[in-house]
mmCIF file of the N, C-alpha and C atoms, coordinates in Angstrom:
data_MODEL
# 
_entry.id   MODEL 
# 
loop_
_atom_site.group_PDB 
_atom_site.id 
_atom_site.type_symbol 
_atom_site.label_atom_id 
_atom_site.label_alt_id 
_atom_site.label_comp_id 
_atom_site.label_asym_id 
_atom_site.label_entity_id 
_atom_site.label_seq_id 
_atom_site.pdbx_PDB_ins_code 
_atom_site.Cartn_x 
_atom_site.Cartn_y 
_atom_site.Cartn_z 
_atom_site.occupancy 
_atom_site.B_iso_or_equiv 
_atom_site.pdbx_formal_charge 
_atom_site.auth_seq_id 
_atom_site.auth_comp_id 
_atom_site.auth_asym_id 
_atom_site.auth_atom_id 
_atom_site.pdbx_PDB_model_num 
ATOM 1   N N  . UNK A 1 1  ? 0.852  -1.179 0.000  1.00 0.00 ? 1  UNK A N  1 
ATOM 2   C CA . UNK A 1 1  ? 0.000  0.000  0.000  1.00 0.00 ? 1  UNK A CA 1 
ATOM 3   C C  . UNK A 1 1  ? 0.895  1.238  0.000  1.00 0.00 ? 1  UNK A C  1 
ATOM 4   N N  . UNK A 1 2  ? 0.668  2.181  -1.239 1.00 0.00 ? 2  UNK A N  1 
ATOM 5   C CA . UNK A 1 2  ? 1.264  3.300  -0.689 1.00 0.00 ? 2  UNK A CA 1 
ATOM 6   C C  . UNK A 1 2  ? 1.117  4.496  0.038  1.00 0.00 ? 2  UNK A C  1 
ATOM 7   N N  . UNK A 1 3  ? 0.249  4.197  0.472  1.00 0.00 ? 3  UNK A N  1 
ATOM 8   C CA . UNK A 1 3  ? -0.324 5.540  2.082  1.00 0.00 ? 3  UNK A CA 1 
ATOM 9   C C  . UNK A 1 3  ? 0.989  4.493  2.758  1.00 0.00 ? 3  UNK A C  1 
ATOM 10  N N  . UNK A 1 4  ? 0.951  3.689  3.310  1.00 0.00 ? 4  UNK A N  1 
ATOM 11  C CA . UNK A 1 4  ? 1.765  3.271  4.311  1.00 0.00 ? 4  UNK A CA 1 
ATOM 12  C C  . UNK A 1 4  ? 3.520  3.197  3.723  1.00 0.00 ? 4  UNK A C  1 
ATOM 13  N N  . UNK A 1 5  ? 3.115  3.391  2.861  1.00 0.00 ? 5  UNK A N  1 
ATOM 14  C CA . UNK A 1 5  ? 4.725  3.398  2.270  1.00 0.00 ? 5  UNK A CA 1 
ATOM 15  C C  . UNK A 1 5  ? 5.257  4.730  2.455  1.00 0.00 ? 5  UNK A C  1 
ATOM 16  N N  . UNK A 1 6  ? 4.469  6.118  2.228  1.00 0.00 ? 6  UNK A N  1 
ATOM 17  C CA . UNK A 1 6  ? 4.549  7.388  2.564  1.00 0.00 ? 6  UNK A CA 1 
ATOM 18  C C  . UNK A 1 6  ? 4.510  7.447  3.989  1.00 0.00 ? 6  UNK A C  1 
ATOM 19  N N  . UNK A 1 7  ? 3.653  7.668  4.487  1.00 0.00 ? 7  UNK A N  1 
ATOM 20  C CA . UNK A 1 7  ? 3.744  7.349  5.892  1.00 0.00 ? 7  UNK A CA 1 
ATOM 21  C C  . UNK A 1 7  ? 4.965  7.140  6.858  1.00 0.00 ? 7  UNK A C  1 
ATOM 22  N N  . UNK A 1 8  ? 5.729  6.182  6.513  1.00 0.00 ? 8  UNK A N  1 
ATOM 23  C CA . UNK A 1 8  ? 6.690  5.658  6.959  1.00 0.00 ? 8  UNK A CA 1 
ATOM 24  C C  . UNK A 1 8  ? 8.162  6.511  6.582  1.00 0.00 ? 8  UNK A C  1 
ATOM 25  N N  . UNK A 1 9  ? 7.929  6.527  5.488  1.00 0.00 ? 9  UNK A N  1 
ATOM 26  C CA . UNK A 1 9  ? 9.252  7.275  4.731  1.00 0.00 ? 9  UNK A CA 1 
ATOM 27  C C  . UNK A 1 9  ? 9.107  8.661  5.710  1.00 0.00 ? 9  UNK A C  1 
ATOM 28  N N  . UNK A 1 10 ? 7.849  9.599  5.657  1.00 0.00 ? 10 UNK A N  1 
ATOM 29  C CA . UNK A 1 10 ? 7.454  10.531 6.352  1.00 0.00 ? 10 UNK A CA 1 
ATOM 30  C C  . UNK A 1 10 ? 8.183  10.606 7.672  1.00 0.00 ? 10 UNK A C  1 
ATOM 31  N N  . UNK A 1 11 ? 7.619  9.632  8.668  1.00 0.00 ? 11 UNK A N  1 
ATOM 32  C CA . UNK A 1 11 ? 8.026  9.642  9.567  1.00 0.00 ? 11 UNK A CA 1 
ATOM 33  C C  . UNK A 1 11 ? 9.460  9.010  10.004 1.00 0.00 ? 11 UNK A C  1 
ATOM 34  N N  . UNK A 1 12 ? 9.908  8.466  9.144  1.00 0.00 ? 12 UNK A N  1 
ATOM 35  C CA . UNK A 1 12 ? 11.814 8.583  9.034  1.00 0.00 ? 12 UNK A CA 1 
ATOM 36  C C  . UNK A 1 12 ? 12.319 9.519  9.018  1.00 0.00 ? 12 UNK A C  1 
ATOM 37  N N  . UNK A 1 13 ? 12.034 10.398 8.254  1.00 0.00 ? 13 UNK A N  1 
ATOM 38  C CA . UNK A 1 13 ? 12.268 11.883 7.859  1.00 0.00 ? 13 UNK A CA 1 
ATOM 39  C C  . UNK A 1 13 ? 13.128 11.937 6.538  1.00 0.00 ? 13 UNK A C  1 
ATOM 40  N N  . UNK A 1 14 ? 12.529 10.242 5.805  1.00 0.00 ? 14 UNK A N  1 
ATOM 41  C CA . UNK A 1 14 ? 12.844 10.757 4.475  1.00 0.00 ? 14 UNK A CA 1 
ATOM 42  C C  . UNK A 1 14 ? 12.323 11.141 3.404  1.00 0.00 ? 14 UNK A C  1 
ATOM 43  N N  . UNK A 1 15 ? 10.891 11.520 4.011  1.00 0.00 ? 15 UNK A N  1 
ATOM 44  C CA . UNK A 1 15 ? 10.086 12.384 2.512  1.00 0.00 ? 15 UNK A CA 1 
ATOM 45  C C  . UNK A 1 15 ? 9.457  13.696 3.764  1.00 0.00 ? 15 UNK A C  1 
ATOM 46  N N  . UNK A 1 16 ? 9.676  14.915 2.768  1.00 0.00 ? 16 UNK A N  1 
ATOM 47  C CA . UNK A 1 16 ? 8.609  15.846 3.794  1.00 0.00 ? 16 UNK A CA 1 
ATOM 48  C C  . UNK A 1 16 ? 7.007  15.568 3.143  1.00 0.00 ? 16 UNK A C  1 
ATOM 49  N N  . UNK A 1 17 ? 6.720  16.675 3.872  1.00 0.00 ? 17 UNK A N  1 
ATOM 50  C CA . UNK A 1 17 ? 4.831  16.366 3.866  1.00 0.00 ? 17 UNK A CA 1 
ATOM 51  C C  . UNK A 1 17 ? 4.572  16.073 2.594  1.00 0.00 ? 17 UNK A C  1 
ATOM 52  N N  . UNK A 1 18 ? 5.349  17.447 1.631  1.00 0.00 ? 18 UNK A N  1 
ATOM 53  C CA . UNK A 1 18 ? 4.588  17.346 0.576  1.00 0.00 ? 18 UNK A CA 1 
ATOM 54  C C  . UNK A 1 18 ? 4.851  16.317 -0.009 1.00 0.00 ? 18 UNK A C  1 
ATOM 55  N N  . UNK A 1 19 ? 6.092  15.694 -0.266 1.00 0.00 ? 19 UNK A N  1 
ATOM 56  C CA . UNK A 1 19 ? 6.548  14.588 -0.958 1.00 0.00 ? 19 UNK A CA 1 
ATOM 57  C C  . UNK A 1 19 ? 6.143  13.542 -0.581 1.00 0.00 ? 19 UNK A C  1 
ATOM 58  N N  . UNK A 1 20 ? 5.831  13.017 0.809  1.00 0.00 ? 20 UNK A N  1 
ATOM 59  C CA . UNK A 1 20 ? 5.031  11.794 0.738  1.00 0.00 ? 20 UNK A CA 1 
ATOM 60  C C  . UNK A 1 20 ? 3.849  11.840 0.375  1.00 0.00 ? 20 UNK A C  1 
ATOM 61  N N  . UNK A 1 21 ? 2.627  13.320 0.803  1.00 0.00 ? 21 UNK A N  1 
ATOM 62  C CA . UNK A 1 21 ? 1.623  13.885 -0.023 1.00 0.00 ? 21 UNK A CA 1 
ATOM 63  C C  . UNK A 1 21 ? 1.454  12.768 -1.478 1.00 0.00 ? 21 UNK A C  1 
ATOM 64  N N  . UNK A 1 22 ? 2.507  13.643 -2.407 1.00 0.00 ? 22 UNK A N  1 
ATOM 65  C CA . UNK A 1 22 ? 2.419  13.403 -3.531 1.00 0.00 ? 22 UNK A CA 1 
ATOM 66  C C  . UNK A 1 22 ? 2.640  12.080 -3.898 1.00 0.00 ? 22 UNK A C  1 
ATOM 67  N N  . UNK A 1 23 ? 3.359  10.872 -3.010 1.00 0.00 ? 23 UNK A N  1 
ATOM 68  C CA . UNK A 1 23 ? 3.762  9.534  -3.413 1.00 0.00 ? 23 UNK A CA 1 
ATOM 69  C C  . UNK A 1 23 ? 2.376  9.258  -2.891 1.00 0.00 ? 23 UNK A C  1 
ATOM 70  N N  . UNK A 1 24 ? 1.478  9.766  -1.982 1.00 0.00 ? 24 UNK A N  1 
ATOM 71  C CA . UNK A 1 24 ? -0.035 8.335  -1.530 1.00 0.00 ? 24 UNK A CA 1 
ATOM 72  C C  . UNK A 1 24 ? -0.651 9.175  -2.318 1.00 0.00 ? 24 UNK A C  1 
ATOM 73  N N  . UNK A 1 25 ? -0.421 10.242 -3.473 1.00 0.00 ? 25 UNK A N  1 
ATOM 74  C CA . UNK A 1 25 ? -1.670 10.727 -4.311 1.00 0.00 ? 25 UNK A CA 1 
ATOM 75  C C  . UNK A 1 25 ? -2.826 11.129 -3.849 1.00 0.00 ? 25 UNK A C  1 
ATOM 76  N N  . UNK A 1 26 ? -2.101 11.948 -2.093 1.00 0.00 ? 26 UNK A N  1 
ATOM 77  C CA . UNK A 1 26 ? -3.060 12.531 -1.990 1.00 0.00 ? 26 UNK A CA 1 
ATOM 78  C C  . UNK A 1 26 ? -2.891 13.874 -1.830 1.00 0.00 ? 26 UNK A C  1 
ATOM 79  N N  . UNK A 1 27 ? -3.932 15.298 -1.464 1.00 0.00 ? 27 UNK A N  1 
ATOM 80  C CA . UNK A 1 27 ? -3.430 16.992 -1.316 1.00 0.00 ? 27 UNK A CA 1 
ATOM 81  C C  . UNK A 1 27 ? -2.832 16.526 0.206  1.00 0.00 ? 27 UNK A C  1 
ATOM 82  N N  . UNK A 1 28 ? -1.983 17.574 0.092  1.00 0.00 ? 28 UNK A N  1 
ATOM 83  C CA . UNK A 1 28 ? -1.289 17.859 1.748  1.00 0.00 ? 28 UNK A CA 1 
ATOM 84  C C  . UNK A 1 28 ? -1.933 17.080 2.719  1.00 0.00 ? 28 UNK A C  1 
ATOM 85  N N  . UNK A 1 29 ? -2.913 18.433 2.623  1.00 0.00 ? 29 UNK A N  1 
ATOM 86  C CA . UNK A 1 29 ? -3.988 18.795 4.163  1.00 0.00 ? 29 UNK A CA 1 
ATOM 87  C C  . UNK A 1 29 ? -4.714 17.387 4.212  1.00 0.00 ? 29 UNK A C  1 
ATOM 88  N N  . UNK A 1 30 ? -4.835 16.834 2.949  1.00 0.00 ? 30 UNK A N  1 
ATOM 89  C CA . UNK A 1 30 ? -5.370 15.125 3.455  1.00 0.00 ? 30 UNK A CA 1 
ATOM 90  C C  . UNK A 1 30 ? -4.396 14.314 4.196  1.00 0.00 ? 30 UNK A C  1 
ATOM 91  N N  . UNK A 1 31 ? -3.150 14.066 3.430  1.00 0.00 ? 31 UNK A N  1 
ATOM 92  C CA . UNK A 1 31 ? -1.770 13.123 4.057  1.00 0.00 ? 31 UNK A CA 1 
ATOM 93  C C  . UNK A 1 31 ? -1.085 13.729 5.751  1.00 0.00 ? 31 UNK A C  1 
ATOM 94  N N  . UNK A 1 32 ? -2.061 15.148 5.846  1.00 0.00 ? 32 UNK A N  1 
ATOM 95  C CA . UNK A 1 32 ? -1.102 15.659 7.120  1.00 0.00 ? 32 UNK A CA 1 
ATOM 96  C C  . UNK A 1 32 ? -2.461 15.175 7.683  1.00 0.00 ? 32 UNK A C  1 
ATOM 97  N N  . UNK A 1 33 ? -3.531 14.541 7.562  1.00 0.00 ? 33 UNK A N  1 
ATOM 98  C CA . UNK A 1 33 ? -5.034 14.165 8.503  1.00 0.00 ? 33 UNK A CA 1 
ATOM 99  C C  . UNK A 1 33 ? -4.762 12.622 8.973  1.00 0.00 ? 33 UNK A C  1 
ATOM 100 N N  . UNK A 1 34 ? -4.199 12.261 7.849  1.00 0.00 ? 34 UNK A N  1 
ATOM 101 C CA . UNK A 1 34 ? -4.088 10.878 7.933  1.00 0.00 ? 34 UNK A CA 1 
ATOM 102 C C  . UNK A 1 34 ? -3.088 10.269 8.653  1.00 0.00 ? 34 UNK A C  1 
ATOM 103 N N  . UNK A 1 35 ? -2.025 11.228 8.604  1.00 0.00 ? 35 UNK A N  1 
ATOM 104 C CA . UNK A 1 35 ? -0.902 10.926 9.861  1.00 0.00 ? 35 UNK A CA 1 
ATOM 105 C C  . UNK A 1 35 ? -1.229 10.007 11.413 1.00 0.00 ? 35 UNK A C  1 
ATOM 106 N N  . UNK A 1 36 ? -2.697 10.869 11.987 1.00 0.00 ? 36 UNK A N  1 
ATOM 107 C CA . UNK A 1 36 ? -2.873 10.130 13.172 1.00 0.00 ? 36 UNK A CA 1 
ATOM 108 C C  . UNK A 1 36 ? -3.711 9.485  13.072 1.00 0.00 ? 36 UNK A C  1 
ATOM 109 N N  . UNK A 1 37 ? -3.897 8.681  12.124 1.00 0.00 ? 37 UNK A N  1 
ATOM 110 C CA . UNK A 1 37 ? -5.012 6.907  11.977 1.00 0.00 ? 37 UNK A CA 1 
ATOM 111 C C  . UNK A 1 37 ? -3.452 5.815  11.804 1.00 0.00 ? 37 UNK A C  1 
ATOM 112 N N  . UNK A 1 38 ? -1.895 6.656  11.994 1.00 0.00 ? 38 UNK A N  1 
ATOM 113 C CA . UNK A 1 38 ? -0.663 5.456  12.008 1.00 0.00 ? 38 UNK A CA 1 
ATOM 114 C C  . UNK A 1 38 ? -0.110 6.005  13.289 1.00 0.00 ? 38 UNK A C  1 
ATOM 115 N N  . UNK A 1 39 ? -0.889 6.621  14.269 1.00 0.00 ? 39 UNK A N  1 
ATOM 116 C CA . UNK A 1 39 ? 0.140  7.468  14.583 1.00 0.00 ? 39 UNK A CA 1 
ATOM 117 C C  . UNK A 1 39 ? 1.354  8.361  15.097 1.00 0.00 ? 39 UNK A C  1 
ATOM 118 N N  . UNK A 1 40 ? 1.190  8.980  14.009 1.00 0.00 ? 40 UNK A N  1 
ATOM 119 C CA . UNK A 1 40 ? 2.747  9.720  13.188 1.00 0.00 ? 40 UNK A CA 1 
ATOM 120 C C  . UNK A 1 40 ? 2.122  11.158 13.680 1.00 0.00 ? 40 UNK A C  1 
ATOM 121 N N  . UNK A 1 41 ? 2.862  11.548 14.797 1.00 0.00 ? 41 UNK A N  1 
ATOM 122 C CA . UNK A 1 41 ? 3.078  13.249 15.075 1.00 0.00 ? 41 UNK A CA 1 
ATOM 123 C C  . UNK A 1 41 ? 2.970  13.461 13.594 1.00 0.00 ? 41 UNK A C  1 
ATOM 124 N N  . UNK A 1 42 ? 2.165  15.070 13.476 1.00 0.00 ? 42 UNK A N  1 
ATOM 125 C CA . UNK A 1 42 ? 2.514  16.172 12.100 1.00 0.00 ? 42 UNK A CA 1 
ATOM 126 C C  . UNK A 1 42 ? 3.815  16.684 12.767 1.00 0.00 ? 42 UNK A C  1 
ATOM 127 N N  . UNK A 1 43 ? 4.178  17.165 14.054 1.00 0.00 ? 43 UNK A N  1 
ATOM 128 C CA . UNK A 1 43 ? 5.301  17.961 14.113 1.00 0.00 ? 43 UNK A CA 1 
ATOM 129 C C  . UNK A 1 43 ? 6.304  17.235 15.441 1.00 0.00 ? 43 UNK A C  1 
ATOM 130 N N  . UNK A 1 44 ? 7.538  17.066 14.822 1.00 0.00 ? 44 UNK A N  1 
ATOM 131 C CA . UNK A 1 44 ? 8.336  16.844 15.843 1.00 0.00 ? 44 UNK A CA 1 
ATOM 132 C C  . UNK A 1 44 ? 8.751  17.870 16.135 1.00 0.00 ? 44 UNK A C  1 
ATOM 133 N N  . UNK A 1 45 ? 9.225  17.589 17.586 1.00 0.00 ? 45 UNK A N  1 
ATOM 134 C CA . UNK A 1 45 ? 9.842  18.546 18.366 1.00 0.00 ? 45 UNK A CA 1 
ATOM 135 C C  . UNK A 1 45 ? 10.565 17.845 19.470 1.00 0.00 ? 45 UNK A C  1 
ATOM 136 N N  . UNK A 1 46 ? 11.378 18.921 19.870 1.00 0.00 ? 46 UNK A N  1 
ATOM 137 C CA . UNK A 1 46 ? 12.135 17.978 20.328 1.00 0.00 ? 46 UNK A CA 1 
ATOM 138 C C  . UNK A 1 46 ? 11.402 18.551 22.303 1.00 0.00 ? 46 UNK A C  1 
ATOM 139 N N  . UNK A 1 47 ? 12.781 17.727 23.287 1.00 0.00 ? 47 UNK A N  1 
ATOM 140 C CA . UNK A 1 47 ? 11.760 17.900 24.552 1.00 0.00 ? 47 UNK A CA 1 
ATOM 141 C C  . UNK A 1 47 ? 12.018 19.700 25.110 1.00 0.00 ? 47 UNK A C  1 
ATOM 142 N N  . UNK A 1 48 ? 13.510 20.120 24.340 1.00 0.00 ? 48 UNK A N  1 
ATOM 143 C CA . UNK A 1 48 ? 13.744 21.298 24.698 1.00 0.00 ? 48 UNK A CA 1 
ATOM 144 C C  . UNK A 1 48 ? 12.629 22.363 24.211 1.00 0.00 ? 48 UNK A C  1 
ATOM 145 N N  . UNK A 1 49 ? 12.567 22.289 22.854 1.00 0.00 ? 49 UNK A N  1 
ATOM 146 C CA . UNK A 1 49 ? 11.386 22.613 22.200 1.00 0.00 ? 49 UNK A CA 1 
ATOM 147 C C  . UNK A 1 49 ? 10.512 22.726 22.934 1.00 0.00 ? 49 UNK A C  1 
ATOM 148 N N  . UNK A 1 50 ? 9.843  22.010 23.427 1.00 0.00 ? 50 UNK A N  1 
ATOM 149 C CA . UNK A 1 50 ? 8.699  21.675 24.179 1.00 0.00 ? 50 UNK A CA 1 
ATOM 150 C C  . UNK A 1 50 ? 8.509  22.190 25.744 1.00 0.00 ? 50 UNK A C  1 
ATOM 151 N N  . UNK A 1 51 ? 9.618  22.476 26.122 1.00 0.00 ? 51 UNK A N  1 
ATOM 152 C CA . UNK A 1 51 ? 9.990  23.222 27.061 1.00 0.00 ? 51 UNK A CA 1 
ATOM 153 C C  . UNK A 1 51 ? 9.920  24.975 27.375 1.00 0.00 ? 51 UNK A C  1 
ATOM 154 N N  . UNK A 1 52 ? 10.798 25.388 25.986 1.00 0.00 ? 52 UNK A N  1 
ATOM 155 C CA . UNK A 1 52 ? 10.709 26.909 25.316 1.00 0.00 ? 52 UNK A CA 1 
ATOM 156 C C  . UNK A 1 52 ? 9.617  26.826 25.175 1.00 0.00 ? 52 UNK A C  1 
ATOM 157 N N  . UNK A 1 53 ? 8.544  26.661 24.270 1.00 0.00 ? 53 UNK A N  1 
ATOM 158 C CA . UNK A 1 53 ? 7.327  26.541 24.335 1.00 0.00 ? 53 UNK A CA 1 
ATOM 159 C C  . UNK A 1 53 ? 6.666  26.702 25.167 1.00 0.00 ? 53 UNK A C  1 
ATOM 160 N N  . UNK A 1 54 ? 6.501  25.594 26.053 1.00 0.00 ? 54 UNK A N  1 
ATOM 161 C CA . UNK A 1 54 ? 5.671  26.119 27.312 1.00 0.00 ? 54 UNK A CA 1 
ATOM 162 C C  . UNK A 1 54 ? 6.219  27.628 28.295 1.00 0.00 ? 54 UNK A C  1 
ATOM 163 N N  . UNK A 1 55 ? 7.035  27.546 28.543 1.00 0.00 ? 55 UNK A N  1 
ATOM 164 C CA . UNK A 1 55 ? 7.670  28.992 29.315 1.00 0.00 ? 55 UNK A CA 1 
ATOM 165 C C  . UNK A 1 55 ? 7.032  30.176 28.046 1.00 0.00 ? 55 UNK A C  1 
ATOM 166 N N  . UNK A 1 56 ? 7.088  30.220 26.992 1.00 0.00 ? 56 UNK A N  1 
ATOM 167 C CA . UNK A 1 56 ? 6.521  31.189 26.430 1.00 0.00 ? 56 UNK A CA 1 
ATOM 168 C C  . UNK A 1 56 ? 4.734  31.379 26.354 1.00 0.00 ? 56 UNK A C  1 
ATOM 169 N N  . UNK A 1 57 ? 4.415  30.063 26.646 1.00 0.00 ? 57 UNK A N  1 
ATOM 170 C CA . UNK A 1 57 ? 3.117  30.430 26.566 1.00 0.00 ? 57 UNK A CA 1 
ATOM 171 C C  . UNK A 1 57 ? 2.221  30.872 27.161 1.00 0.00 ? 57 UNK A C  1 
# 
């Protein structure tokens, strides 16, 4: 299947959105929905990240 073939590559971090997008033939905003029915965070971050973040918010 290639949703799961994107998917995966995606979340390796060897295709970005759009490019796995375009390998499951689907728009973005669909392949970035579908992320969490495997799921695959839309955004990593890391824990520092996540840290800065909160203190700013």
């Amino acid at each position: 299947m290639v949703l799961v073939a994107a998917v995966k590559l995606y979340e390796m971090g060897r295709l970005s959105g759009g490019a796995a997008a375009q390998l499951a033939g689907l728009p973005k905003p669909v392949f970035m929905a579908k992320l969490a029915d495997y799921g695959v965070p839309v955004f990593k971050l890391s824990d520092d990240e996540i840290a800065r973040d909160a203190k700013n918010a």
